[in-house]
C-alpha positions in Angstrom: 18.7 -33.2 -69.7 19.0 -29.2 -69.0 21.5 -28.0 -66.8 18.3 -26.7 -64.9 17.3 -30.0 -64.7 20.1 -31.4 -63.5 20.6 -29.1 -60.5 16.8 -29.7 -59.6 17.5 -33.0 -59.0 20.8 -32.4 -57.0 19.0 -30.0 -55.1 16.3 -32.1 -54.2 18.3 -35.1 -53.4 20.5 -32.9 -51.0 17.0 -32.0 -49.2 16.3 -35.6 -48.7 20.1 -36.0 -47.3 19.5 -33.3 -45.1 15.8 -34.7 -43.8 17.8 -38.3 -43.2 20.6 -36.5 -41.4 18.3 -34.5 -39.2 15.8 -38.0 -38.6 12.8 -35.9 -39.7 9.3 -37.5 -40.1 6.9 -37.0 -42.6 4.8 -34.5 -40.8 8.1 -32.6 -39.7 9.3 -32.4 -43.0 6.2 -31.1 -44.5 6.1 -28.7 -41.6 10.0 -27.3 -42.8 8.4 -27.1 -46.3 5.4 -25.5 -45.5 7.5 -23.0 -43.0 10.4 -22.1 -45.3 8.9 -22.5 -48.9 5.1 -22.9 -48.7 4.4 -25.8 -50.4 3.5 -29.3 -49.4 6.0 -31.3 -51.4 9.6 -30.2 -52.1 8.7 -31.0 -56.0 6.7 -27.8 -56.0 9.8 -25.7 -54.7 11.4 -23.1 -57.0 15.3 -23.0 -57.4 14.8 -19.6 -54.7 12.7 -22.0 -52.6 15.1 -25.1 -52.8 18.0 -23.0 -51.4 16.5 -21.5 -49.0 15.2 -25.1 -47.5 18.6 -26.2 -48.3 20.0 -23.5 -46.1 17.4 -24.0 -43.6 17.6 -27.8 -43.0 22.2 -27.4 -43.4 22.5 -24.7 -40.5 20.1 -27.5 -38.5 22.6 -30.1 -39.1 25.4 -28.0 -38.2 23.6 -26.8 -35.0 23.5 -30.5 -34.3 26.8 -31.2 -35.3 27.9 -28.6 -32.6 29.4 -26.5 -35.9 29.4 -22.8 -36.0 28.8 -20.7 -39.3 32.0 -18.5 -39.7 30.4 -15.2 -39.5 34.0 -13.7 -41.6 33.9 -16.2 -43.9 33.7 -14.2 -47.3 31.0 -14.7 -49.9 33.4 -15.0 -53.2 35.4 -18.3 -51.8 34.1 -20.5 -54.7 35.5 -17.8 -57.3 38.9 -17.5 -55.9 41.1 -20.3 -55.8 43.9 -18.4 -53.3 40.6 -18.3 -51.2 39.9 -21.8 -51.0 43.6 -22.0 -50.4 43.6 -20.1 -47.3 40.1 -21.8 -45.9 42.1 -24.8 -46.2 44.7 -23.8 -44.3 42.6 -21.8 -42.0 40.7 -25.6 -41.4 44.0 -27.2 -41.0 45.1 -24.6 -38.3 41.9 -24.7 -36.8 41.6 -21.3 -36.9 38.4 -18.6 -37.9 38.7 -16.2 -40.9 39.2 -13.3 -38.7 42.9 -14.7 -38.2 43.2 -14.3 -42.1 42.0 -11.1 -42.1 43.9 -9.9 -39.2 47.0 -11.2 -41.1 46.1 -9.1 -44.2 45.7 -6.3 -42.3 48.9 -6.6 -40.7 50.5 -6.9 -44.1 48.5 -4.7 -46.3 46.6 -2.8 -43.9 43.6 -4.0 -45.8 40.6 -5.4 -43.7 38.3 -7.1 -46.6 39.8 -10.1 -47.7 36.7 -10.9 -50.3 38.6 -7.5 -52.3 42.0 -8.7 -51.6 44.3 -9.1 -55.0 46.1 -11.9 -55.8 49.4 -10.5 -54.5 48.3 -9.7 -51.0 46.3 -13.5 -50.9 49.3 -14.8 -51.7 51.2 -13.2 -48.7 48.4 -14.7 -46.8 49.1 -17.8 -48.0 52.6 -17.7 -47.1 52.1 -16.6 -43.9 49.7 -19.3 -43.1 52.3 -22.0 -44.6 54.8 -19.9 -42.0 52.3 -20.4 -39.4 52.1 -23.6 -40.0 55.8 -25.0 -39.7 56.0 -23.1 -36.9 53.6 -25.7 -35.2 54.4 -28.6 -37.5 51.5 -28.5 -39.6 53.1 -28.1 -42.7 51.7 -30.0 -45.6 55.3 -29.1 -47.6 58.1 -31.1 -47.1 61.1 -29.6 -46.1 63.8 -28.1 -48.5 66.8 -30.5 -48.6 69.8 -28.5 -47.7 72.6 -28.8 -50.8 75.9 -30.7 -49.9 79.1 -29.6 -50.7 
């Protein structure tokens, strides 16, 4: 089986996931189809047209779910590891990209994280981790002191 393939099926077996989440009929579901994609049956659907019912159904189950889209989140997360890194720390601290950037910007004076290199992420990082045994979040255990 293609790598096409393959993704064609995980694509339409999220759509189904999404339609059971959100309790949709039949005739709802064919109405989502029809509204987002034009087509009748989520078979017909192009890889454009499966994301963009993918997108459609996901930002219904995060309105239901009470969940907010990060407007600052940026677009090259999945590329950069010290990204993911710093969403995950951002989740822990239950705080919005904006905080990251702000702390960029106050180390850097950058404002675009998505350009950021590695060096300045990693400040990032470490100020989150500082941030976060601060307020006892830390994930790190603590440095044993030596004993002389």
């Amino acid at each position: 089986m293609s790598a096409s393939e393959d993704q064609r099926k995980a694509d339409l077996a999220r759509i189904h996931i999404l339609k059971a989440q959100l309790r949709l009929d039949r005739e709802q579901y064919e109405a989502v189809l029809w509204t987002v994609g034009q087509v009748e049956s989520s078979a017909l659907l192009d890889g454009h047209g499966r994301k963009r019912v993918i997108e459609h159904l996901q930002a219904h189950v995060d309105a239901a779910a009470g969940i907010q889209a990060d407007p600052d989140k940026p677009k090259n997360i999945q590329a950069r590891p010290q990204l993911r890194k710093i969403a995950a720390q951002l989740h822990a601290a239950q705080r919005r990209w904006a905080y990251a950037r702000g702390v960029l910007e106050q180390l850097h004076g950058k404002r675009t994280i998505e350009f950021a290199d590695s060096r300045e992420l990693a400040g990032v990082i470490a100020a989150l981790e500082q941030d976060a045994q601060r307020h006892g979040r830390s994930q790190r255990p603590a440095k044993a002191s030596k004993a002389r």
